[in-house]
C-alpha positions as CSV (number, residue, x, y, z in Angstrom):
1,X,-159.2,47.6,75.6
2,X,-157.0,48.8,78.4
3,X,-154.8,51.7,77.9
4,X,-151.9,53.1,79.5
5,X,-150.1,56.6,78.9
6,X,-146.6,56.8,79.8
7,X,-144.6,60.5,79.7
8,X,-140.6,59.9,79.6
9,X,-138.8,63.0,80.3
10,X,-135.4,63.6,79.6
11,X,-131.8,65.8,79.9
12,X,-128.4,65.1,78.8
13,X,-125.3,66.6,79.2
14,X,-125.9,68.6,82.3
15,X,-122.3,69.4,83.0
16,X,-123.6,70.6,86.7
17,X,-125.8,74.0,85.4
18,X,-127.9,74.7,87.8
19,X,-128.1,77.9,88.4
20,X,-129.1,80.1,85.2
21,X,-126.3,82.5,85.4
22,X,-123.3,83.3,83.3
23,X,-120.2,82.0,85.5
24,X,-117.7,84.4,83.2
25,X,-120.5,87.1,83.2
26,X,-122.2,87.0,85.9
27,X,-125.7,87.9,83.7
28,X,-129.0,85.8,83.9
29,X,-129.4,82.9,81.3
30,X,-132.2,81.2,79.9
31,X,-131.1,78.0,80.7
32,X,-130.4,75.7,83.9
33,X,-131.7,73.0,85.8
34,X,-133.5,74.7,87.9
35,X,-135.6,76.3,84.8
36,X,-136.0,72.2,83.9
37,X,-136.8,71.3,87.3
38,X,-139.9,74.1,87.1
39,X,-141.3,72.2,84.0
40,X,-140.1,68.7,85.2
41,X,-143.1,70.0,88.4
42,X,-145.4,71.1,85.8
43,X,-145.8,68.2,83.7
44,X,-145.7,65.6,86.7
45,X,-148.9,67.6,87.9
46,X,-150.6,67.0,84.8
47,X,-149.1,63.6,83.7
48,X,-150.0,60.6,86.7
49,X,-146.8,58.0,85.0
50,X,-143.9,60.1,84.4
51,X,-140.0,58.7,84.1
52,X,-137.5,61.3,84.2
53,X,-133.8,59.6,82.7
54,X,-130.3,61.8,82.8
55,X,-128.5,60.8,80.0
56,X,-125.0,61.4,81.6
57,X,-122.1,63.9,81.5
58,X,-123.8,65.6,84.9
59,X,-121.0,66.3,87.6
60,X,-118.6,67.9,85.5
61,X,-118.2,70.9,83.5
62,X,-119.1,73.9,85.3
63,X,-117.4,76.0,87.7
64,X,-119.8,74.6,90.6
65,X,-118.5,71.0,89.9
66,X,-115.1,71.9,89.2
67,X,-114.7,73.2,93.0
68,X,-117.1,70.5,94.3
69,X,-114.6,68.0,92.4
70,X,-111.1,69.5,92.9
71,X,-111.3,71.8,95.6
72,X,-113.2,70.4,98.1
73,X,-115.5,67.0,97.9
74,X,-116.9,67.0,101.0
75,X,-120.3,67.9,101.2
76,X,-122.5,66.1,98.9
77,X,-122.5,66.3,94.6
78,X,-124.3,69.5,93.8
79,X,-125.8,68.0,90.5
80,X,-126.6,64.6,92.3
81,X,-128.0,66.6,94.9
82,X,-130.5,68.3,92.8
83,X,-131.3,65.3,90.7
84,X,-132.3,64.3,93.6
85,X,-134.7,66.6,94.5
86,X,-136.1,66.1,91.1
87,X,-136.7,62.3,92.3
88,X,-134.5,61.1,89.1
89,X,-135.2,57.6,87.9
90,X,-132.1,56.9,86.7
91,X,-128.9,58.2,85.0
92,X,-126.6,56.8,82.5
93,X,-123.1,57.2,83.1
94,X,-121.4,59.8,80.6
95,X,-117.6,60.4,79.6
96,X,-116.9,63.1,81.7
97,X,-117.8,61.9,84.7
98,X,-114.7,60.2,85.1
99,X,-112.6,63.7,84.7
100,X,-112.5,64.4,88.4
101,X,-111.7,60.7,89.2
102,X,-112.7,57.5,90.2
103,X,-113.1,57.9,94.2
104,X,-115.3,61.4,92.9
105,X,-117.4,59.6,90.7
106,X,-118.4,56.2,93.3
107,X,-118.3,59.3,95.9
108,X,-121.5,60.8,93.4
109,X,-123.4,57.0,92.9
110,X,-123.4,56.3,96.4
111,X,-125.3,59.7,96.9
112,X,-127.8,59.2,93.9
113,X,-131.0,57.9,95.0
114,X,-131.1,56.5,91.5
115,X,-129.1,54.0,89.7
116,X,-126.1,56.0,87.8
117,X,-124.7,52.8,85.7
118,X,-123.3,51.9,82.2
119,X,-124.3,48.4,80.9
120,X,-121.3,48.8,78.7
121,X,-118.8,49.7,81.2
122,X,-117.7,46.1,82.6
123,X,-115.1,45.1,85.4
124,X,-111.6,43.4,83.3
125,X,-112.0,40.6,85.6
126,X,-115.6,39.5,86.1
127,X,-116.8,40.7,83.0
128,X,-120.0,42.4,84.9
129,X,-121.2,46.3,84.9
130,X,-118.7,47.6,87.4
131,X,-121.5,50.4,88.0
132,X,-124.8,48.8,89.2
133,X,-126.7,46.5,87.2
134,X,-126.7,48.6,83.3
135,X,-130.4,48.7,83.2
136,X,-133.4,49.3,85.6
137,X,-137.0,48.0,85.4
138,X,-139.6,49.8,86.1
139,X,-143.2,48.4,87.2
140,X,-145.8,50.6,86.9
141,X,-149.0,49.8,88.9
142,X,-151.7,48.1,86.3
143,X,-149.5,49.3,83.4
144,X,-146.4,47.7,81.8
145,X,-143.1,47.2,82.5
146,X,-140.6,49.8,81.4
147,X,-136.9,48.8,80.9
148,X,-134.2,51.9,80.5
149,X,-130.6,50.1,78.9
150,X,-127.6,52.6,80.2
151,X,-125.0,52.6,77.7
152,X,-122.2,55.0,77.1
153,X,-119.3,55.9,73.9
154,X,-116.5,53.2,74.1
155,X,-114.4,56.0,72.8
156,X,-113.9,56.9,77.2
157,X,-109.9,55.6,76.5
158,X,-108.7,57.6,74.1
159,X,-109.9,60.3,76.1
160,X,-109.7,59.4,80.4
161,X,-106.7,58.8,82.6
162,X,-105.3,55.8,82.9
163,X,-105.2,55.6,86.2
164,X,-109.2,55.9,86.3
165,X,-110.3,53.0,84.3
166,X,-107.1,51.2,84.4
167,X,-109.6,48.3,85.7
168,X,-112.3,48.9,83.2
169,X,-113.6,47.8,79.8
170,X,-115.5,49.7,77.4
171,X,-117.5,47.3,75.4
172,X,-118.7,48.2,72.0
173,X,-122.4,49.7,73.1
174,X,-124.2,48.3,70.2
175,X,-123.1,44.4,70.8
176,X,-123.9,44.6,74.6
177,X,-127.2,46.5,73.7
178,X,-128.4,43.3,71.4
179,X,-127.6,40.9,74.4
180,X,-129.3,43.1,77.0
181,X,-132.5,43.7,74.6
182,X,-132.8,39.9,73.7
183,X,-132.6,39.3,78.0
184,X,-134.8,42.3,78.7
185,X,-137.7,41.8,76.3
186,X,-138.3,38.7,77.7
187,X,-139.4,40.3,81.1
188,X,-139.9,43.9,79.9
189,X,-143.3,45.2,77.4
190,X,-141.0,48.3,76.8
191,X,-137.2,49.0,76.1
192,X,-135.9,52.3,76.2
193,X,-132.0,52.8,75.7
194,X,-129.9,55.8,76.9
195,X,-126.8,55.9,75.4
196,X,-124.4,58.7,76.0
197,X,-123.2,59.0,72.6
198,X,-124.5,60.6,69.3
199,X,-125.1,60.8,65.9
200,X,-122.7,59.6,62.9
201,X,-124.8,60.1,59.9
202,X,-127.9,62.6,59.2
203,X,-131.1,60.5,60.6
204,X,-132.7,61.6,57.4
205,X,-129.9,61.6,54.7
206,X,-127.9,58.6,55.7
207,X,-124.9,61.0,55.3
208,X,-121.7,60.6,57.9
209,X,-121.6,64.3,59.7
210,X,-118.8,62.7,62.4
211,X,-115.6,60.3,61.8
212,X,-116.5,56.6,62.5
213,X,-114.2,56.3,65.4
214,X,-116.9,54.3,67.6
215,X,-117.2,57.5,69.5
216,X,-120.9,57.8,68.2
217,X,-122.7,55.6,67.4
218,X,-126.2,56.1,67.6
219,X,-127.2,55.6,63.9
220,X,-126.2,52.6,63.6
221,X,-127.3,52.3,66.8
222,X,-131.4,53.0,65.9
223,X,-131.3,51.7,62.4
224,X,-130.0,47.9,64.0
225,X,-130.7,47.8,67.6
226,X,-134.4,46.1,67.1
227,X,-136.8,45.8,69.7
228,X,-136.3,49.5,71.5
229,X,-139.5,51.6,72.1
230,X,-137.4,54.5,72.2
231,X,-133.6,55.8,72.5
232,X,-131.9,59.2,74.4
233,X,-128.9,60.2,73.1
234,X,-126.4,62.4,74.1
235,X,-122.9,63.8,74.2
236,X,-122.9,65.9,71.0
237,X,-124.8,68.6,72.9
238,X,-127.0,68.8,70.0
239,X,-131.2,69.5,70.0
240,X,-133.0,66.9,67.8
241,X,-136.2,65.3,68.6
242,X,-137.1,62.6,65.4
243,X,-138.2,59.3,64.5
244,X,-135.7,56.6,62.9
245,X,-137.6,53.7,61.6
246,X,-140.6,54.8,63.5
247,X,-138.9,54.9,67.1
248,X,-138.6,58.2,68.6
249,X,-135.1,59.5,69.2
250,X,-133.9,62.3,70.7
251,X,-130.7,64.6,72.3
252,X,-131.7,67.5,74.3
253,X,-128.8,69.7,74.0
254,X,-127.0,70.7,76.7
255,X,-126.7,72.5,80.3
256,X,-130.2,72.2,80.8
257,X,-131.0,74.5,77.6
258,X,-133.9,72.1,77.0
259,X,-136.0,69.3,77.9
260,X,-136.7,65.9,75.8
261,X,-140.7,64.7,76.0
262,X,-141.8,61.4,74.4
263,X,-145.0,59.9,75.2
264,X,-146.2,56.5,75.0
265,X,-149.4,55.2,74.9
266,X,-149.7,51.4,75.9
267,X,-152.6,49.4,74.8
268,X,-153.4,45.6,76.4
269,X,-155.1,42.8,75.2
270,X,-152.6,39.8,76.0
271,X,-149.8,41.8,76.7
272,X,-148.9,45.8,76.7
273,X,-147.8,46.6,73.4
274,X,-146.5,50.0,72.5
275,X,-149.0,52.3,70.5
276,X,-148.8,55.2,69.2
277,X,-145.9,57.8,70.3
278,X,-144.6,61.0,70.1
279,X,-141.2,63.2,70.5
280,X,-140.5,67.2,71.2
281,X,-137.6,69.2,73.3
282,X,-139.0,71.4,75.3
283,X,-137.3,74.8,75.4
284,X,-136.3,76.8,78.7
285,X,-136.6,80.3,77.4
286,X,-138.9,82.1,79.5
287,X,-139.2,79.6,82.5
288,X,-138.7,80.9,85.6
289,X,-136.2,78.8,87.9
290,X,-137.4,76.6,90.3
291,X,-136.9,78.7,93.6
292,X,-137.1,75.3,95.9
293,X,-134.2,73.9,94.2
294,X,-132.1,77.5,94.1
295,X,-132.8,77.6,97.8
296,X,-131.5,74.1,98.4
297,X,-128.0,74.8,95.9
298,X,-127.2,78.5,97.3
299,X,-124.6,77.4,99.6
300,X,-122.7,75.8,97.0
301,X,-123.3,78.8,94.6
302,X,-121.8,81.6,97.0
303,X,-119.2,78.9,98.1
304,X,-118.2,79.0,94.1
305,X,-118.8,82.6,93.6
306,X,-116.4,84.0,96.3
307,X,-113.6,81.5,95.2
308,X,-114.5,83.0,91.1
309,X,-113.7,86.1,92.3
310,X,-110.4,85.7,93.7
311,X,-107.8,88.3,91.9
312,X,-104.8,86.1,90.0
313,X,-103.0,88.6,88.5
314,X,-103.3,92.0,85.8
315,X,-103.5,92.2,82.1
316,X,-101.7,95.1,81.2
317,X,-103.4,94.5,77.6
318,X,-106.8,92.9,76.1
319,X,-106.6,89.1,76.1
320,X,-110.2,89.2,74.4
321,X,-111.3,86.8,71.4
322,X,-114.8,89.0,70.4
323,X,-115.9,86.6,67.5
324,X,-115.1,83.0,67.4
325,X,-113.9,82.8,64.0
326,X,-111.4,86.0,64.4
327,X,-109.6,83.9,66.4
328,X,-109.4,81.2,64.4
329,X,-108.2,82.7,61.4
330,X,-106.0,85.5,63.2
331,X,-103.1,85.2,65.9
332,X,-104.6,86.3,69.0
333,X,-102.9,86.8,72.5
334,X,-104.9,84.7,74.4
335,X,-104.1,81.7,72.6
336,X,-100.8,82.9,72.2
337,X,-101.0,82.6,76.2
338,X,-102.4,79.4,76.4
339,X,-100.1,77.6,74.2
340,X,-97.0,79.9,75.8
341,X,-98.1,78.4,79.0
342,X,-98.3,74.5,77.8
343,X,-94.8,75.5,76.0
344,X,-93.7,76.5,79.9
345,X,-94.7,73.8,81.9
346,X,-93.8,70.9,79.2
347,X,-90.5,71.6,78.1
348,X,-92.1,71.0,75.1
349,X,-90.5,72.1,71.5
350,X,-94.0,73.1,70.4
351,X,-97.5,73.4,71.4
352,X,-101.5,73.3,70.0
353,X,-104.4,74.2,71.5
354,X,-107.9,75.2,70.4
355,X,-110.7,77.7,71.0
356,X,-113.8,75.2,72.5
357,X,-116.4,77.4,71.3
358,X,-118.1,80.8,70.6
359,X,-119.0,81.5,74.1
360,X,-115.1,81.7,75.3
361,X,-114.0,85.1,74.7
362,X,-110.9,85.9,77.5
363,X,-110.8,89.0,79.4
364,X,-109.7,92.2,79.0
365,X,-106.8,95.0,80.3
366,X,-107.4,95.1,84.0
367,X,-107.6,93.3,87.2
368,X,-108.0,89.0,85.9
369,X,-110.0,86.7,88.4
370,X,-110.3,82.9,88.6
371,X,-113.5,83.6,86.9
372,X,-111.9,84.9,83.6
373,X,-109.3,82.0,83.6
374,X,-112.4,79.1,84.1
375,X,-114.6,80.5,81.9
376,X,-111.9,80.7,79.2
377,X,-110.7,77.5,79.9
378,X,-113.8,75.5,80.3
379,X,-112.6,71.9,80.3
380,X,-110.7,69.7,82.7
381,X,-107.9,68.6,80.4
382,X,-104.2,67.9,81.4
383,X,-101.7,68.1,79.9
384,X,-99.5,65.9,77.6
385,X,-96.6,65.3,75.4
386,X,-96.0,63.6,72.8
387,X,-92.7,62.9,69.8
388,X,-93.4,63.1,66.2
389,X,-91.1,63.6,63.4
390,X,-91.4,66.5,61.1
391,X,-93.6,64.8,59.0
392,X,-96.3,63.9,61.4
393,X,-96.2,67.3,62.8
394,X,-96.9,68.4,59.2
395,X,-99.4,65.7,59.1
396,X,-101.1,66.9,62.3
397,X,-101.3,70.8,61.2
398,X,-102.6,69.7,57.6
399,X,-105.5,67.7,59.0
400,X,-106.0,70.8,61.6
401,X,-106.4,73.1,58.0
402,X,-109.0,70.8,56.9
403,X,-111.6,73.2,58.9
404,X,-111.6,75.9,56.8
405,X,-113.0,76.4,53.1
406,X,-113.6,79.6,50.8
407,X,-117.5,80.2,50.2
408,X,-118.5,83.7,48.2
409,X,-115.1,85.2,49.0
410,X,-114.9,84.3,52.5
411,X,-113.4,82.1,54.9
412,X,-116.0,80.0,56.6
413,X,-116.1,76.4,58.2
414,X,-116.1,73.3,55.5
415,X,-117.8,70.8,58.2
416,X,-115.0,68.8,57.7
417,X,-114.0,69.1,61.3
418,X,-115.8,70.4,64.0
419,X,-114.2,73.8,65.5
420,X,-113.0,72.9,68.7
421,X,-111.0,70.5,66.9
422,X,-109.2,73.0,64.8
423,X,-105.5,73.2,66.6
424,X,-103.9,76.8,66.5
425,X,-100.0,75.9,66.8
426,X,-97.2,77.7,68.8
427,X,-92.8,77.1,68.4
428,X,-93.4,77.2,64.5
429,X,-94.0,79.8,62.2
430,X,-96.6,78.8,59.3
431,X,-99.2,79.9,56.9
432,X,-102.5,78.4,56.2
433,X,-102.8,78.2,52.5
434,X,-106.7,78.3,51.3
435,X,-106.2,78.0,47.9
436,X,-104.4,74.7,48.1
437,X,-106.2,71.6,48.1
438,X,-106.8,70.1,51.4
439,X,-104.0,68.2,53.1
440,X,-101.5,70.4,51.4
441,X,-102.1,73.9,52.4
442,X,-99.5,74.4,55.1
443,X,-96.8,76.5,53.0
444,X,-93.7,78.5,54.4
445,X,-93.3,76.0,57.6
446,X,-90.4,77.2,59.6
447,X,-89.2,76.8,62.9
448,X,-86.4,79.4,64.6
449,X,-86.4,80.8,61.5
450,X,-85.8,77.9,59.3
451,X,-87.2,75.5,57.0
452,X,-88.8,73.0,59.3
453,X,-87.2,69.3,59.3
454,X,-89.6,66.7,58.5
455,X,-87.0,63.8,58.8
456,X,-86.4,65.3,62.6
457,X,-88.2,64.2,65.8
458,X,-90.0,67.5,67.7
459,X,-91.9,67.1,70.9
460,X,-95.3,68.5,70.7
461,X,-97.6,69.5,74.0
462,X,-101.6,69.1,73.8
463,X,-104.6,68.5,76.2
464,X,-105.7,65.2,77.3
465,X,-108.5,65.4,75.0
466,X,-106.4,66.1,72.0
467,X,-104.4,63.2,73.0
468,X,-107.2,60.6,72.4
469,X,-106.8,61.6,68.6
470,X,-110.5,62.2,68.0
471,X,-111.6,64.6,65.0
472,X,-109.5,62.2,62.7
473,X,-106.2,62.9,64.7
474,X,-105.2,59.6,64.3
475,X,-101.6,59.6,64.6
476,X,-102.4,59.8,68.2
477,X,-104.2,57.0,68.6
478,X,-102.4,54.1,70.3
479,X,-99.2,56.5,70.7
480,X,-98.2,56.9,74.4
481,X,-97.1,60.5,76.0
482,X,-93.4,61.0,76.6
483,X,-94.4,63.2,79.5
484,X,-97.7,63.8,81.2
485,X,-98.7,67.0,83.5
486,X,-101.5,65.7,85.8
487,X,-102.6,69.8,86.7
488,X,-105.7,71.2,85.2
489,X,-104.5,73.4,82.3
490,X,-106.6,76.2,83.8
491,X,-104.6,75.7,86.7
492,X,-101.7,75.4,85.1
493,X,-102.5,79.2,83.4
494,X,-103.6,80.7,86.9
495,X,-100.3,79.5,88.4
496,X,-98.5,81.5,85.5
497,X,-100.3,84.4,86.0
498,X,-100.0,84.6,89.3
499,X,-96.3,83.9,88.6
500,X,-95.9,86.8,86.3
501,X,-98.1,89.1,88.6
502,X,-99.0,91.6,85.4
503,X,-99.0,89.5,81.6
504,X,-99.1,91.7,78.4
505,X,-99.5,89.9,74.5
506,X,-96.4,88.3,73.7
507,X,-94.5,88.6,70.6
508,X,-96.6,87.1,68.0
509,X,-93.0,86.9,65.6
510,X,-95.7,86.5,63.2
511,X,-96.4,83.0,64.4
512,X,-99.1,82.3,61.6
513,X,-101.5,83.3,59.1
514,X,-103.7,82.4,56.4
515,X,-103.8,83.0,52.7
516,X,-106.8,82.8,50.2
């Protein structure tokens, strides 16, 4: 009997990390795609049929992309560039690659040597993948043939600029991935489906761990999607590497911190047939970076570094967040700052915002660079405003409170709502009440010094993100802005910096707090 052994390698969620280095820090890392591209090298010199599949959310996201996107697109993607160089097979298209816009984005495809496409992302008036074909076959000489589906979150609206995908529709990726299965198996031994999206329930519990918004999918997805050999996920920026129903799934985190393996051994008698398989990540730690490829990105890195560096201004205080959940439990001035400078540049009566995770910390008293401001503000949101009543303001800050619960004394996370989701509000004085039950623990709501009106309309300024009502925010959802801001938020800060020459904490007034 003939056999045939296949290696598929896999990253996701690359958001242009190449270099292992700390763009805030400035200290080594662990993680990168050059430290990928070094095993990437290794296993193709073992392995003789290896695949290697990006699962999307690549050009966007680090400091390096944000200049290659913003400031100056000339030269050739970075991140396309080096996927290059790894001889990529093919890359699905992921959320944020539509942040910088659409000329950026067709810019990037037409300098991939490998398909970058979305079978799920459709032209409004043809009804065709706007992006290349959504799938590519590969023919392996005296082996099978290998199909890889492209699929990405519909959830891209909620989320994008109009003005991007104005001409687009995003098709529900589990419908298009039954009609492109049922064509494909007929010409294709294998199927494998990348679909930038994740997990809504536990693979092994059944139980929901995200809101069934359609922004993931991907349980529903491999439990009902028949007739795949195997499926990459993606956007959660989560490490699993398991088998639902038999078929190997997996997510390799994020920023090259690991590398997805599954391997597939193929056996003929009157077709190839899928045999036995495997699925592990692979973890960077310890891998030295792939000096070829560091070689081939320096220019862009010192291009990057000596714009980081530029001086905006001086703290005359500590704007500095050292433990994630501090800040989200306690007023702090550097979200005091970022909402004071959405409150500025909105004309908005109020303003939320978020800490995006445990790695943004702020700066401290002293000189501030472009590099303190980007790696605070790590996301290329806008800005946006929107007109509630009282009520749904009230509505929006209860949901917010859902994040917290009371475990042995202490305020900890409830996994109701993931953290970067949890708003911190500004323009409104308020306290957090723990003891409450959830969805009524806002107490002592008051705005200039008075009992806030719930029957009165307030206009409230968020990020883009926000404004696609995602983590259950759904009195967003279908509402449109009364004003939009189309300037980076982390340009929108720098400029107020710069502004203000020296910034010290504002008044807190004591803004908020929380009780338990």
């Amino acid at each position: 009997m003939k056999e045939f052994n296949l290696t598929i390698l896999t990253t996701t969620d690359l958001h242009g990390y190449i270099f292992p280095v700390d763009y805030t820090t400035k200290r080594p890392l662990e993680y990168g795609l050059a430290k990928i591209s070094t095993m990437i090298k290794e296993i193709r010199s073992e392995r003789p049929n290896v695949l290697y599949l990006d699962d999307g959310d690549s050009i966007q996201g680090s400091p390096l992309e944000y200049y290659h996107g913003v400031v100056d697109n000339t030269d050739e993607d970075p991140t396309i560039k080096a996927l290059n160089y790894l001889k990529c097979d093919a890359m699905t298209i992921g959320n944020h690659e539509f942040n910088f816009g659409r000329k950026v984005l067709e810019k990037a495809i037409m300098e991939a040597n490998f398909p970058v496409t979305a079978a799920n992302i459709v032209d409004k008036k043809t009804g065709k993948p706007k992006f290349g074909d959504g799938y590519k076959i590969f023919n392996f000489q005296d082996g099978p043939k290998v199909a890889y589906l492209c699929l990405t979150t519909k959830y891209i609206p909620f989320w994008e600029e109009q003005e991007y995908i104005n001409d687009l529709e995003f098709l529900d990726p589990i419908e298009v991935g039954k009609i492109y299965v049922d064509k494909l198996k007929n010409f294709a031994d294998a199927i494998i489906v990348g679909y930038h999206g994740g997990l809504e329930r536990d693979p092994e519990s059944g139980d929901l761990i995200s809101e069934q918004t359609g922004e993931n999918q991907g349980y529903e997805m491999a439990t009902t999607l028949d007739g795949v050999s195997a499926f990459i996920f993606g956007h959660q920026h989560r490490s699993f590497s398991l088998k639902i129903k038999g078929v190997p799934v997996i997510m390799a985190s994020s920023w090259g911190k690991a590398l997805g393996r599954i391997e597939m051994n193929f056996r003929y008698e009157k077709s190839w047939d899928v045999g036995s398989t495997s699925v592990e990540l692979l973890s960077t730690n310890g891998v030295q970076p792939d000096r070829m490829m560091l070689k081939t990105e320096r220019p862009y890195q010192m291009t990057v570094t000596k714009w980081l560096d530029e001086p905006v201004g001086e703290a005359l205080e500590d704007f500095y967040i050292s433990d994630v959940m501090y800040g989200r439990t306690h007023e702090t001035a550097l979200v005091n700052l970022i909402n004071d400078v959405q409150l500025r540049y909105s004309g908005a009566e109020l303003s939320a915002t978020s800490i995006f995770s445990s790695e943004v910390h702020g700066w401290k008293k002293g000189i501030i660079t472009r590099r303190d401001v980007m790696g605070t503000y790590i996301f290329s949101n806008m800005l946006k405003v929107f007109e509630f009543t009282g009520y749904e303001i009230k509505e929006i800050m209860e949901h917010s409170a859902k994040y917290f619960t009371i475990e042995d004394g202490k305020i900890t996370s409830s996994g109701d709502l993931a953290g970067y989701k949890y708003l911190i509000f500004r323009g409104v004085s308020y306290v957090i009440d723990l003891n409450g039950e959830s969805g009524h623990r806002i107490v002592n709501l008051e705005k200039d010094g008075k009992p806030f009106d719930l029957d009165r309309r307030y206009t409230l300024a968020v990020n883009s993100y926000q404004a696609g009502g995602s983590g259950g925010y759904t009195m967003f959802i279908g509402k449109k802005p009364v004003k939009e801001i189309n300037v980076e938020i982390a340009e929108l800060i720098i400029g107020y910096i710069k502004e203000q020459s020296t910034i010290r904490p504002a008044q807190s007034n004591n803004g908020w707090s929380i009780m338990y």
